[in-house]
N, C-alpha and C positions, 0 to 999 in steps of 0.2 A: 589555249588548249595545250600548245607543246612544255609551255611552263605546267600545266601542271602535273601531264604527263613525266615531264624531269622531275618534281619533286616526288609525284610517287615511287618514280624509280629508286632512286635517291631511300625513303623511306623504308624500300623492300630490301636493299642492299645494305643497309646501316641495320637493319633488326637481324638480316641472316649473319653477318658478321658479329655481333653481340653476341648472336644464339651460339655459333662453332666457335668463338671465343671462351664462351660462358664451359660449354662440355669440354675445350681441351683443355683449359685450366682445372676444373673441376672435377672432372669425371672420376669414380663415379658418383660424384656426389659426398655433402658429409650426411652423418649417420648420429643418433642418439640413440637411448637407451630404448624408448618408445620404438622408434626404426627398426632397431635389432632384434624386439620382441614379434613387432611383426614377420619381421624376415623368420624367425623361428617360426611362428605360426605356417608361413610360406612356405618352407621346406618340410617340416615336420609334423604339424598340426597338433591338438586341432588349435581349430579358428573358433576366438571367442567373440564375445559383445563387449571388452572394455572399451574398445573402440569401433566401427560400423567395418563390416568386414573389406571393401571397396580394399581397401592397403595389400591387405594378403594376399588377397586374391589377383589384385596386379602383378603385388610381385613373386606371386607361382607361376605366375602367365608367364611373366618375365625372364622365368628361367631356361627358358626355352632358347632365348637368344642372348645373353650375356649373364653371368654367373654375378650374384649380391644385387645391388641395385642400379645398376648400371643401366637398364633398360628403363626403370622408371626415371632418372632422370633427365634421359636423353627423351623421352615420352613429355614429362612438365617443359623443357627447353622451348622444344618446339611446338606446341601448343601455346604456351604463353609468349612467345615470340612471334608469333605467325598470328595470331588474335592481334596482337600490339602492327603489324601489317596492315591487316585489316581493316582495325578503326583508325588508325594514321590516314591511311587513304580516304576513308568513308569521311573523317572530320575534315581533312582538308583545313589545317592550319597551317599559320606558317612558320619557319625554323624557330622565331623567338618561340612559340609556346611549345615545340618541341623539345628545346633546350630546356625549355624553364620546367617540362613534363621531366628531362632526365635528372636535371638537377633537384628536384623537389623529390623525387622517389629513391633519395642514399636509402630509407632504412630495408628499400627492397632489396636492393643489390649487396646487402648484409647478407636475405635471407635466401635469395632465388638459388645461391650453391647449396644447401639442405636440399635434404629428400623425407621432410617431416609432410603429413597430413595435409597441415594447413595448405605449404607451396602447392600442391596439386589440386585441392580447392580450389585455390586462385587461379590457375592455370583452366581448370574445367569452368568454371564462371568467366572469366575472361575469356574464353571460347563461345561460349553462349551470347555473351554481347557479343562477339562478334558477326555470329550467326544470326542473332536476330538485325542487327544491319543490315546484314544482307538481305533477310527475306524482304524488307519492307525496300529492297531496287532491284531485285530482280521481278521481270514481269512475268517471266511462262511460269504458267501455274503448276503443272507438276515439280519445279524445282523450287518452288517456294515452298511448296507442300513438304516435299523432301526435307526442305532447310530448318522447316515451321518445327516437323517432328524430330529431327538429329539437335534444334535448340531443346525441344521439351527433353529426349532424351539424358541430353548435361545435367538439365536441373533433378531427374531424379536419379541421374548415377553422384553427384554430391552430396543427394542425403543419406547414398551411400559411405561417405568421404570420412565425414564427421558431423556426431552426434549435432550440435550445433550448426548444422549447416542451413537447416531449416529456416532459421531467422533470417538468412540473405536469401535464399530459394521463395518463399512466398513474397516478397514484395517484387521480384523479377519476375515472377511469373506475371504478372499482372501485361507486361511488354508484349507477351504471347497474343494477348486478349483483340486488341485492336483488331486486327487484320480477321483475327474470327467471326466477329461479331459486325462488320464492314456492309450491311445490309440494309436497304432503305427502310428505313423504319422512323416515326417519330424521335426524338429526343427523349423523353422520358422512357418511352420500348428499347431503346436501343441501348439507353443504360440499365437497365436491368436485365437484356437479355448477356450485356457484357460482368455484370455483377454475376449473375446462372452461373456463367462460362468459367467465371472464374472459380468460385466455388465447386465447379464441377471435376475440375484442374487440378486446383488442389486437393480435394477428396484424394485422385486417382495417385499424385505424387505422396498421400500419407500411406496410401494402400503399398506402395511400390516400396515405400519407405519402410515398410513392417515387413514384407516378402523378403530382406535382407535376414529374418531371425531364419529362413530356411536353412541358409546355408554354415551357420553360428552352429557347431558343433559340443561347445562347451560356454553354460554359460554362468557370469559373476552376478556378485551384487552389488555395484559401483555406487548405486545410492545412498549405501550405508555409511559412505564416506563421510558427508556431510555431517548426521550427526554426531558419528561419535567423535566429530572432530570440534563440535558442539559444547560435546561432553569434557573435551582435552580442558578448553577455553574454562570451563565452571568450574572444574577442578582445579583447576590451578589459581580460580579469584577467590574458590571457596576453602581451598587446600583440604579437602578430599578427592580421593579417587573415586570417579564417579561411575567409570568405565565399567559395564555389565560381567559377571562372571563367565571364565569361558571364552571370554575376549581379550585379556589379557593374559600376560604371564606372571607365575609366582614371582611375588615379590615388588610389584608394580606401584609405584611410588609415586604421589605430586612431583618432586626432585623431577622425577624423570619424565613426565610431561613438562616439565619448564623447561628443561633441556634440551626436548623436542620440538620445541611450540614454535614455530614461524609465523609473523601475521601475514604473511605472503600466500602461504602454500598449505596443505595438509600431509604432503610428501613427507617428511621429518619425522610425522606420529608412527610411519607405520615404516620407518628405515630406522631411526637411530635411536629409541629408545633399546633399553638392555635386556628390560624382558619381554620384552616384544609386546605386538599387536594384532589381533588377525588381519589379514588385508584383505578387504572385500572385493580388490579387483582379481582375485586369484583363487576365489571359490564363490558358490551359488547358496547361501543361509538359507535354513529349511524354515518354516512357519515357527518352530519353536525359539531359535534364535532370529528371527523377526523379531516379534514379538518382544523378545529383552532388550533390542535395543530401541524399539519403539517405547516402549514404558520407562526403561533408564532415560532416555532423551525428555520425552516428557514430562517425567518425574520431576527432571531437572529445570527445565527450562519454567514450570510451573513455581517452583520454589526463588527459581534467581530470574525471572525473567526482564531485570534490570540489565545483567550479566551478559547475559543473552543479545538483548536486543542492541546495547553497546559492540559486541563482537562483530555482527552482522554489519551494523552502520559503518563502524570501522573498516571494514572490507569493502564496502560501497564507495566511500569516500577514496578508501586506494587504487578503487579500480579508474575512478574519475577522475582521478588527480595529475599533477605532474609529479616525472621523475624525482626520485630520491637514490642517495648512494645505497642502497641496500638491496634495491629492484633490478630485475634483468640481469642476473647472477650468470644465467648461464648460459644467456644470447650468446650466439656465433661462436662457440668453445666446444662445438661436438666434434668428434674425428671422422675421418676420412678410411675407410676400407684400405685403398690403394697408398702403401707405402712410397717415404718418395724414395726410395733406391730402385723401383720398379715406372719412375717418370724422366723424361728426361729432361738436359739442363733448360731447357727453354721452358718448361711446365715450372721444373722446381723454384725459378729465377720470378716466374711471373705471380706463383704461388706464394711465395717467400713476400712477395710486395704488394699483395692481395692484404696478407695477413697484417703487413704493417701500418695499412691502413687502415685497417678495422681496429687496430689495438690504437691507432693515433683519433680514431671518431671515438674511441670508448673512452680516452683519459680525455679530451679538449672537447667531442661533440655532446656526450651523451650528459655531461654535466653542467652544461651551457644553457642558457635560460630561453634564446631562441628556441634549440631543439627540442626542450621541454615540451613546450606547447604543440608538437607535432605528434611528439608520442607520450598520446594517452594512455588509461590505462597500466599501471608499469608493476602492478603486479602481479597479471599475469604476462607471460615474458613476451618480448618484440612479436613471434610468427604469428600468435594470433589476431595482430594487424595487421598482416599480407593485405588480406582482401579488402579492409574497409580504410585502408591507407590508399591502394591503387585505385577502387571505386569511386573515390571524392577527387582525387586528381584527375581523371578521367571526365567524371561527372562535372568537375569547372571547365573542362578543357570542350567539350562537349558542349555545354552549356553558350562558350564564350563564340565557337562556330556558328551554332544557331540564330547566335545574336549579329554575328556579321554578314550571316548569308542571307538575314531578314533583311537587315539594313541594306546592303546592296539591291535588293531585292524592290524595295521601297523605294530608291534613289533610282531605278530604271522603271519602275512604273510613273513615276513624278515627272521620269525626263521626258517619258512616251507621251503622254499625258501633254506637257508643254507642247 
């Protein structure tokens, strides 16, 4: 008991040290372009739907107690630090799979200094497991109750977070279900009254999930992205311009879709071409231009749908693939608010060798055949595997407790037994 006492201490002491580590090197965090539109939304308004309002609105909360984003990432710090407390203690491993948990999670420690979307995702989800650990060891029932709803609560301020979040939110909620459903009942009743429950759960978090359009002051058409980005690909295999009138600018040329074309991204079509694009995440199309680029798409896709169906596989295949030199262009390269003439030399010194090992994992790691195989995905950039990078290291580590605390388990009922 006293050992394991010392290693939780141990556990609690090594994540808060990580954690005021993590904020006085960082603080306040770095920022991208996405960040800094939020932060506009934050002070300025309004708040639109290119992304789910949850960001804004934190950090207008935010500005109450430190100026840019300062408070939100002193907010992600500890939350995902204090969650990694939690289930440290609740797994009950030992040093090796805690080493082997920090050594296997480099590309977090890339991204956990960001104050994009995703890090707080993972911070709000990594809270929720943590809480539901807990509910299912604490016995008084009003603090389970408490714990039961402060979990459900995470999962639907996530689908607050990011449009995408929904796809890790309904398979964790399922975690919820058990302890609801805990009632004598047959087998067969008691899975379906756990099947109800669940279904009932998530109705409530899609409802919660739309109740986010209230506070959405201005809203886009981010859909629209897609096809005409469709329409870039057919134009440029078919060399016409395919793109609907009204949607681009005079003068708008194949040449300059080729110019633009990313197989990565659709960002390019609506930044670098010269006579521009409309961008749908920056206004709300009325039915009439609906409508034209519904018809230009399908017009199109009807006609090349060889073209077409090539583009899409193509992107399939990049998202499932390993690393290539051309992917993750602009992992860990955003800036930081806080100049370093405003840190001092122990920040700048520690910062200075932060960064050199991130530029020495991007020239030796990220093009190495081991690391490949960890980061999926590679064209959409590193953050959006925060969550499902920490979730499968967790989920073995997790997995590997169970298996030893059974075993032991076994081994003292054997011995009782003799």
């Amino acid at each position: 008991m006293m050992l394991l006492k010392r290693r939780e201490l141990w556990c609690t002491v090594v994540c808060l040290l990580i954690a005021i580590l993590q904020i006085a090197v960082f603080y306040p965090g770095y920022i991208s372009h996405d960040v800094v539109h939020q932060l506009d939304q934050a002070r300025l308004g309004p708040i639109n739907d290119v992304s789910p309002p949850a960001a804004a609105l934190l950090l207008r909360f935010g500005q109450r107690f430190a100026e840019g984003t300062g408070f939100v990432f002193v907010l992600n710090t500890f939350l995902f630090w204090g969650s990694m407390v939690l289930l440290l203690r609740r797994a009950r491993v030992g040093w090796l799979w805690f080493l082997a948990l920090v050594v296997s999670s480099v590309p977090l420690w890339l991204l956990l200094p960001h104050v994009w979307t995703d890090i707080h995702l993972l911070s709000v989800l990594a809270t929720y497991v943590a809480l539901v650990s807990l509910v299912f060891r604490v016995r008084h029932k009003g603090i389970q109750n408490l714990l039961w709803l402060m979990a459900f609560l995470c999962l639907a301020w996530s689908t607050w977070v990011r449009h995408n979040a929904i796809l890790a939110v309904i398979p964790l909620l399922w975690l919820l279900v058990p302890r609801l459903a805990s009632v004598e009942s047959s087998a067969g009743m008691l899975r379906l009254k756990r099947i109800g429950l669940f279904g009932l759960l998530m109705l409530i978090l899609l409802v919660l999930r739309s109740a986010s359009g209230l506070v959405v002051e201005q809203r886009a058409s981010t859909w629209a992205i897609i096809p005409l980005w469709d329409l870039q690909v057919i134009s440029i295999a078919t060399n016409q311009q395919l793109l609907p009138e009204g949607f681009v600018g005079e003068g708008m040329t194949v040449e300059q879709l080729q110019k633009a074309f990313s197989p990565n991204t659709n960002v390019p079509l609506f930044t670098y071409t010269t006579s521009g694009v409309r961008n749908p995440t920056l206004e709300r199309f009325d039915q009439e231009n609906t409508a034209k680029i519904f018809n230009a798409w399908a017009d199109a896709v009807a006609k090349n749908p060889g073209v077409w169906a090539q583009h899409r596989i193509d992107l399939m295949l990049r998202m499932l693939g390993s690393y290539r030199t051309d992917d993750l262009v602009h992992m860990v390269d955003s800036p930081r608010f806080l100049p370093d003439a405003n840190r001092t030399a122990l920040q700048t010194r520690l910062h200075q060798q932060w960064r050199g090992l991130v530029d020495w994992l991007k020239q030796q790691g990220f093009a190495s055949p081991w690391l490949s195989i960890v980061l999926l995905a590679p064209s959409a950039e590193l953050r959006y595997l925060a969550w499902p990078i920490w979730a499968v290291l967790f989920a073995v580590m997790f997995g590997a407790s169970v298996r030893k605390n059974t075993s032991v388990s076994a081994a003292k009922s054997s011995g009782a037994g003799t």
